[in-house]
C-alpha atoms as a printed R data frame, in Angstrom:
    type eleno elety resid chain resno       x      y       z
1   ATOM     1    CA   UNK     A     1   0.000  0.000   0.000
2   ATOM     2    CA   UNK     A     2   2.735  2.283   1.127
3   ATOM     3    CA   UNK     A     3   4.408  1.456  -2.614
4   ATOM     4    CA   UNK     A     4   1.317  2.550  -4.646
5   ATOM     5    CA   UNK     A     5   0.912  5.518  -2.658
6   ATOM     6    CA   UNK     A     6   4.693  6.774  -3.126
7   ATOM     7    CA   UNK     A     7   4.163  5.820  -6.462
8   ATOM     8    CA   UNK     A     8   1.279  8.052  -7.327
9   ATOM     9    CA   UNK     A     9   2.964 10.923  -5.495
10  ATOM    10    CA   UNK     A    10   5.819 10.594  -7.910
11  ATOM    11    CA   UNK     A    11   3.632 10.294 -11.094
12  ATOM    12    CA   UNK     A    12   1.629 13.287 -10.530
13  ATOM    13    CA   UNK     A    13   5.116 15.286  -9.270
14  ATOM    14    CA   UNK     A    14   6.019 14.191 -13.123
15  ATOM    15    CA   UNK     A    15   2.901 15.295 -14.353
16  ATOM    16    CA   UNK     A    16   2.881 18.408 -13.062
17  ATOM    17    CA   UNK     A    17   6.871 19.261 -13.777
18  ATOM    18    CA   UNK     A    18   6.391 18.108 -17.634
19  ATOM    19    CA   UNK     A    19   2.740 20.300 -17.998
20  ATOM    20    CA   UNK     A    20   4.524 23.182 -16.162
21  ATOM    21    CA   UNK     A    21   7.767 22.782 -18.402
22  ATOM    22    CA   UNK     A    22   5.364 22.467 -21.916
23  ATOM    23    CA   UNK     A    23   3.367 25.291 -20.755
24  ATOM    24    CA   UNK     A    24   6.675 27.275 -19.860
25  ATOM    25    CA   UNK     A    25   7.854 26.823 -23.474
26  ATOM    26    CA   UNK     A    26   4.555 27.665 -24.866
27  ATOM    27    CA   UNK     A    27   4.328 30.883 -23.086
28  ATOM    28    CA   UNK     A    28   7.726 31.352 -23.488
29  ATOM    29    CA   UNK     A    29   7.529 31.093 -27.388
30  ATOM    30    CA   UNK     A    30   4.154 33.488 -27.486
31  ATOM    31    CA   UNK     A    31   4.012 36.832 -26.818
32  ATOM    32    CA   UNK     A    32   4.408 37.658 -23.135
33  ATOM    33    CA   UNK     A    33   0.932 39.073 -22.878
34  ATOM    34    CA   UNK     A    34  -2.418 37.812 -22.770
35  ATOM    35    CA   UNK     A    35  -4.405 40.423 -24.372
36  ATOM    36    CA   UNK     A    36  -4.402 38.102 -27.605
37  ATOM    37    CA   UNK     A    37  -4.535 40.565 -29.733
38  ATOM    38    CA   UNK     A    38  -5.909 43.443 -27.918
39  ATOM    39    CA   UNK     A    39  -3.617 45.752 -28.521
40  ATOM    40    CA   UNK     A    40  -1.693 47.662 -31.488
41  ATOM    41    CA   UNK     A    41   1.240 45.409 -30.862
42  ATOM    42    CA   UNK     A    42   3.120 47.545 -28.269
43  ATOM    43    CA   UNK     A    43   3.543 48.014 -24.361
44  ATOM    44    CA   UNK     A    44   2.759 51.794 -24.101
45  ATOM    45    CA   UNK     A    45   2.605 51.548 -20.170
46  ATOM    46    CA   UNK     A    46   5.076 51.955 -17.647
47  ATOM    47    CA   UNK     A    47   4.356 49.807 -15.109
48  ATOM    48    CA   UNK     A    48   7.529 49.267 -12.472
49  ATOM    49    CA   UNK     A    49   7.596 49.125  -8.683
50  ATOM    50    CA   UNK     A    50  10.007 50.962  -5.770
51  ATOM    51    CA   UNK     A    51  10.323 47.480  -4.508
52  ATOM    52    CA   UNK     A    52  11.636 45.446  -7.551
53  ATOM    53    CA   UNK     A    53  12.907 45.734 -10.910
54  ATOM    54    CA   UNK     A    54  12.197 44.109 -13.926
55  ATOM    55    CA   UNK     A    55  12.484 40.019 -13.484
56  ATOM    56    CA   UNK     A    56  14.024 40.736 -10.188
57  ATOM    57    CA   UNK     A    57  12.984 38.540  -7.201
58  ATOM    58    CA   UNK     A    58   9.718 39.876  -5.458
59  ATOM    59    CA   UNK     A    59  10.045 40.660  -1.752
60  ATOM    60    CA   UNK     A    60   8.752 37.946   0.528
61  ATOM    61    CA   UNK     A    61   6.778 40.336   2.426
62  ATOM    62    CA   UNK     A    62   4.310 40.246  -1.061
63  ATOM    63    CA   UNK     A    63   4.070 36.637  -0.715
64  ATOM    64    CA   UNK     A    64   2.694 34.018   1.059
65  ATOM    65    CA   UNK     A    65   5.204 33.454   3.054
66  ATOM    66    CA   UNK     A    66   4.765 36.954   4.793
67  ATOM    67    CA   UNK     A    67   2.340 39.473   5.394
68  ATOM    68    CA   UNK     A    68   1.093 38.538   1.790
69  ATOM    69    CA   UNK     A    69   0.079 42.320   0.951
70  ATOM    70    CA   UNK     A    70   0.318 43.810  -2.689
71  ATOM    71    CA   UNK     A    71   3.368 45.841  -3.688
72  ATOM    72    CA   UNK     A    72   3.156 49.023  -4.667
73  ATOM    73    CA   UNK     A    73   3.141 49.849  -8.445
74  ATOM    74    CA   UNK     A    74   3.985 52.781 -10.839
75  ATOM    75    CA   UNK     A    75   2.133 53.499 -13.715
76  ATOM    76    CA   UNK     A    76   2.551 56.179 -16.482
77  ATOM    77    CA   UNK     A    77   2.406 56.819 -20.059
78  ATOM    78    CA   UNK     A    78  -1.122 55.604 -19.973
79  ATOM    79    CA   UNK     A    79  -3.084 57.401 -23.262
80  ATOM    80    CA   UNK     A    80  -5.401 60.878 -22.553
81  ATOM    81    CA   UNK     A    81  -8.251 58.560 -24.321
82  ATOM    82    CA   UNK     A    82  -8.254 56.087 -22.269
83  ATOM    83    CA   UNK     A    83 -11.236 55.649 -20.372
84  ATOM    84    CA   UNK     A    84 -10.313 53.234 -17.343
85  ATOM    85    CA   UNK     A    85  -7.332 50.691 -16.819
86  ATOM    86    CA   UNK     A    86  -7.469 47.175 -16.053
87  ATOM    87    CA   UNK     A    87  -4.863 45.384 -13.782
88  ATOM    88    CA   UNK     A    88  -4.178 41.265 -13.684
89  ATOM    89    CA   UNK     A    89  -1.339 39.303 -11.998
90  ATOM    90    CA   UNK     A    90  -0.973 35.997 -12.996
91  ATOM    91    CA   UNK     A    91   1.571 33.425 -13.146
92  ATOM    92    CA   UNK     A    92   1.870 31.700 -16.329
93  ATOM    93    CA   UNK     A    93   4.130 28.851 -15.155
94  ATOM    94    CA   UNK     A    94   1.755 27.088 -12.895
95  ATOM    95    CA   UNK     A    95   1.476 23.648 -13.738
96  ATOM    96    CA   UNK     A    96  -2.233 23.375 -14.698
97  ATOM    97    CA   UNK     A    97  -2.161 26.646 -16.582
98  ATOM    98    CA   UNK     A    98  -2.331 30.201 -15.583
99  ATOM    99    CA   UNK     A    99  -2.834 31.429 -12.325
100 ATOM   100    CA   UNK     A   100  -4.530 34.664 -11.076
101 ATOM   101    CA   UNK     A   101  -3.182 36.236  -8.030
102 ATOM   102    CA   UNK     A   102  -5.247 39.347  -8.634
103 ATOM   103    CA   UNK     A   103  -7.628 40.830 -10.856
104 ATOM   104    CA   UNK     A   104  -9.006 44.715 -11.032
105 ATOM   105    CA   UNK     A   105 -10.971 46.795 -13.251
106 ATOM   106    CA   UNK     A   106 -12.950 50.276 -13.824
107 ATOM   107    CA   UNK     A   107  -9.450 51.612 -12.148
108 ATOM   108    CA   UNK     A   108  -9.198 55.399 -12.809
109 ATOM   109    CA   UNK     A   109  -7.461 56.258 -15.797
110 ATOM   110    CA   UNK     A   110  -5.255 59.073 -14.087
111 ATOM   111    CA   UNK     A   111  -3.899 56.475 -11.732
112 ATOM   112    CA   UNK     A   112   0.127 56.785 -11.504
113 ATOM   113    CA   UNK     A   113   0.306 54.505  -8.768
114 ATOM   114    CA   UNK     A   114  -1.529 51.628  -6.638
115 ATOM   115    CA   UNK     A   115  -0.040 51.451  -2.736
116 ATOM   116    CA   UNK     A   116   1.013 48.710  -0.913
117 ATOM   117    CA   UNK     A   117  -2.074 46.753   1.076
118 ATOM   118    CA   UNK     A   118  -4.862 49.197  -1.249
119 ATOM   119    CA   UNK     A   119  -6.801 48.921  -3.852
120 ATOM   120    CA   UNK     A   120  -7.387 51.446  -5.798
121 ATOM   121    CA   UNK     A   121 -10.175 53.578  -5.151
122 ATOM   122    CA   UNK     A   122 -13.145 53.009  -7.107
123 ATOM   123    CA   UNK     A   123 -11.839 49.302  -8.579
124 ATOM   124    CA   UNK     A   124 -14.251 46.893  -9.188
125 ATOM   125    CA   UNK     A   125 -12.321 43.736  -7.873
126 ATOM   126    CA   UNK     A   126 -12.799 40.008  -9.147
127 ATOM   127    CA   UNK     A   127 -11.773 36.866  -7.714
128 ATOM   128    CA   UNK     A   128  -8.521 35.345  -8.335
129 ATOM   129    CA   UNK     A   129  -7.975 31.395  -8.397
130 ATOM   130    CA   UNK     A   130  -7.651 31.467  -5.037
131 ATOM   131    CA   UNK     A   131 -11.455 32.341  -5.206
132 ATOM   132    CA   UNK     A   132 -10.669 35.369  -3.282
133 ATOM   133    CA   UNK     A   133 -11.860 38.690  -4.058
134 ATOM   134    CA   UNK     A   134  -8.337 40.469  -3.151
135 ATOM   135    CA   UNK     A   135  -4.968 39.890  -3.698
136 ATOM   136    CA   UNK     A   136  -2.610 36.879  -2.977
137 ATOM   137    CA   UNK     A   137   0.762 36.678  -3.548
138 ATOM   138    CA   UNK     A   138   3.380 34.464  -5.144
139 ATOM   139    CA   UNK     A   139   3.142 30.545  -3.778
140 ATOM   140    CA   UNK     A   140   4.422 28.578  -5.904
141 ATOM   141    CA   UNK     A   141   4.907 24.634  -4.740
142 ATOM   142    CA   UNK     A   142   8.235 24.124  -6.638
143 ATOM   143    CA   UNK     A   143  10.565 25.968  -8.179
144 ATOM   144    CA   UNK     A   144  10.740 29.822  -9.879
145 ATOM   145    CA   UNK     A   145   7.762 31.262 -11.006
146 ATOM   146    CA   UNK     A   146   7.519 34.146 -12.684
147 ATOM   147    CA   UNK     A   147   4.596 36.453 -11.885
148 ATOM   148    CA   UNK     A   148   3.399 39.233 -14.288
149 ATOM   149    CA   UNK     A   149   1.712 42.594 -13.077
150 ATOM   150    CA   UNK     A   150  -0.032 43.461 -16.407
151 ATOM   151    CA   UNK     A   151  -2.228 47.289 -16.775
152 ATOM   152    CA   UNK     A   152  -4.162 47.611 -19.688
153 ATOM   153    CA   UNK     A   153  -5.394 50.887 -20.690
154 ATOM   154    CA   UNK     A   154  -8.929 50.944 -21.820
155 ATOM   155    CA   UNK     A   155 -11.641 52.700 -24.373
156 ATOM   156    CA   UNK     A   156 -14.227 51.932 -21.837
157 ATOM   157    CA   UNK     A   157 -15.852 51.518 -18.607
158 ATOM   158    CA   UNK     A   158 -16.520 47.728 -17.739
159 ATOM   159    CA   UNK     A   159 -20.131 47.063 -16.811
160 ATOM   160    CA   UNK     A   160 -18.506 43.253 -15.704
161 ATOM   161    CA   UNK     A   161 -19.741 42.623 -12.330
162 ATOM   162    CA   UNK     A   162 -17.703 42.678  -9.235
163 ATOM   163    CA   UNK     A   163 -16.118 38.926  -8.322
164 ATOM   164    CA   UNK     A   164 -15.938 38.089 -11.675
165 ATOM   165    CA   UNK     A   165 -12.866 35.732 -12.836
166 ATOM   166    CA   UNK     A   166  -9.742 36.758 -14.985
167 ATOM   167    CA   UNK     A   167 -11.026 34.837 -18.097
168 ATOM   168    CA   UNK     A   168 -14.308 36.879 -18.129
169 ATOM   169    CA   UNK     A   169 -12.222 40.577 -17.619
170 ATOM   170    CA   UNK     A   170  -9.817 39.322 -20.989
171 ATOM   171    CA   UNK     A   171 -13.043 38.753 -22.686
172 ATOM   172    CA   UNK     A   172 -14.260 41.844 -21.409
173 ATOM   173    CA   UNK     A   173 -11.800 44.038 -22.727
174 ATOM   174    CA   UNK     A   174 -11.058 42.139 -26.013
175 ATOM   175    CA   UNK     A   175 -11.237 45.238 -28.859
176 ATOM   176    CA   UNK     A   176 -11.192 47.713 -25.842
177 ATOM   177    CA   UNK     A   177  -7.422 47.323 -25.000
178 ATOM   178    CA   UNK     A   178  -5.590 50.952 -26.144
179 ATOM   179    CA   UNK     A   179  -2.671 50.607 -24.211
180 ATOM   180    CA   UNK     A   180  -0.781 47.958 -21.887
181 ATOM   181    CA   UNK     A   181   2.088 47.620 -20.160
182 ATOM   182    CA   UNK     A   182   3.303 45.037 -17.365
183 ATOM   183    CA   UNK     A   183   6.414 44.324 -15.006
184 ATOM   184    CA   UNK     A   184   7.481 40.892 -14.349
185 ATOM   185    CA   UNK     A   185   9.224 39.666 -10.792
186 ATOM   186    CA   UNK     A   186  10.128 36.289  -9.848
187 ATOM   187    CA   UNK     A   187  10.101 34.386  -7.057
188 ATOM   188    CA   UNK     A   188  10.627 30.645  -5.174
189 ATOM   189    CA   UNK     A   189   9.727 29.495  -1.736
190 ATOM   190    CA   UNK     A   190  13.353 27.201  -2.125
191 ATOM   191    CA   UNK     A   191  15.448 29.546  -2.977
């Protein structure tokens, strides 16, 4: 008994690595977005953060092996047309396909910058896979993740309803997208 049980343990460790590793090359040979088409091909949006640069390693107090609080975010260069911006983290390297940490929308379009442990004012929030309606941070079971802070500008106000999921705000905003930008941090819990 105690043989078949270490040996399903091992086969679905394999299963996971090898969907994880496909998926990682998938992603990895697509653009880095996931506004499938959405936009006019380019990132427009600065999106960085005071508390790690670009594929750096994200603090541990944004995690969930801390206080598990959002980091703080710059935006700018987001267009005068733009009506409202859209915000979704998400790790693409999760082993049964991409993962939402959080997921915001109807978020003013003058925004420059979203604080650590807020929302922004006004944001209509959805849930994330977690089935939370907040944010949750980087938690990944094995190895490095990476984890993608994506803003899309928009040419509209979302009438989506509050607690709905990532897939429904992408379909949402499909042909609405002006604008995006998005900062990507890393992290692992084995490091």
């Amino acid at each position: 008994m105690r043989k078949i049980a270490t040996i399903l343990v091992v086969v679905i460790f394999i299963l996971g690595a090898v969907f994880g590793y496909k998926k990682l090359i998938k992603d990895g040979n697509q653009k880095e977005t996931n506004s499938s088409d959405n936009t006019q091909q380019n990132l427009t949006i600065k999106v960085s953060s005071p508390k790690f640069a670009e594929g750096a390693t994200i603090p541990i107090e944004y995690t969930c092996d801390d206080e598990n609080i959002n980091p703080p975010l710059s935006i700018s260069g987001v267009p005068k047309e733009a009506k409202s911006l859209a915000l979704i983290v998400d790790d693409p390297d999760a082993a049964f396909g991409t993962f939402a940490h959080w997921v915001l929308w109807n978020i003013f379009p003058d925004t420059t910058e979203i604080k650590e442990r807020e929302t922004p004012v006004g944001a209509a929030v959805g849930k994330n896979d977690f089935n939370l309606e907040k944010y949750r941070g980087p938690c990944p079971p094995n190895s490095i993740h990476r984890y993608f802070f994506r803003i899309y500008a928009l040419d509209t106000i979302l009438t989506l309803p509050a607690g709905s999921y990532r897939e429904d705000l992408l379909k949402s905003i499909k042909g609405h997208v002006i604008a995006e930008g998005q900062l990507m941090g890393k992290y692992s819990r084995y490091q």
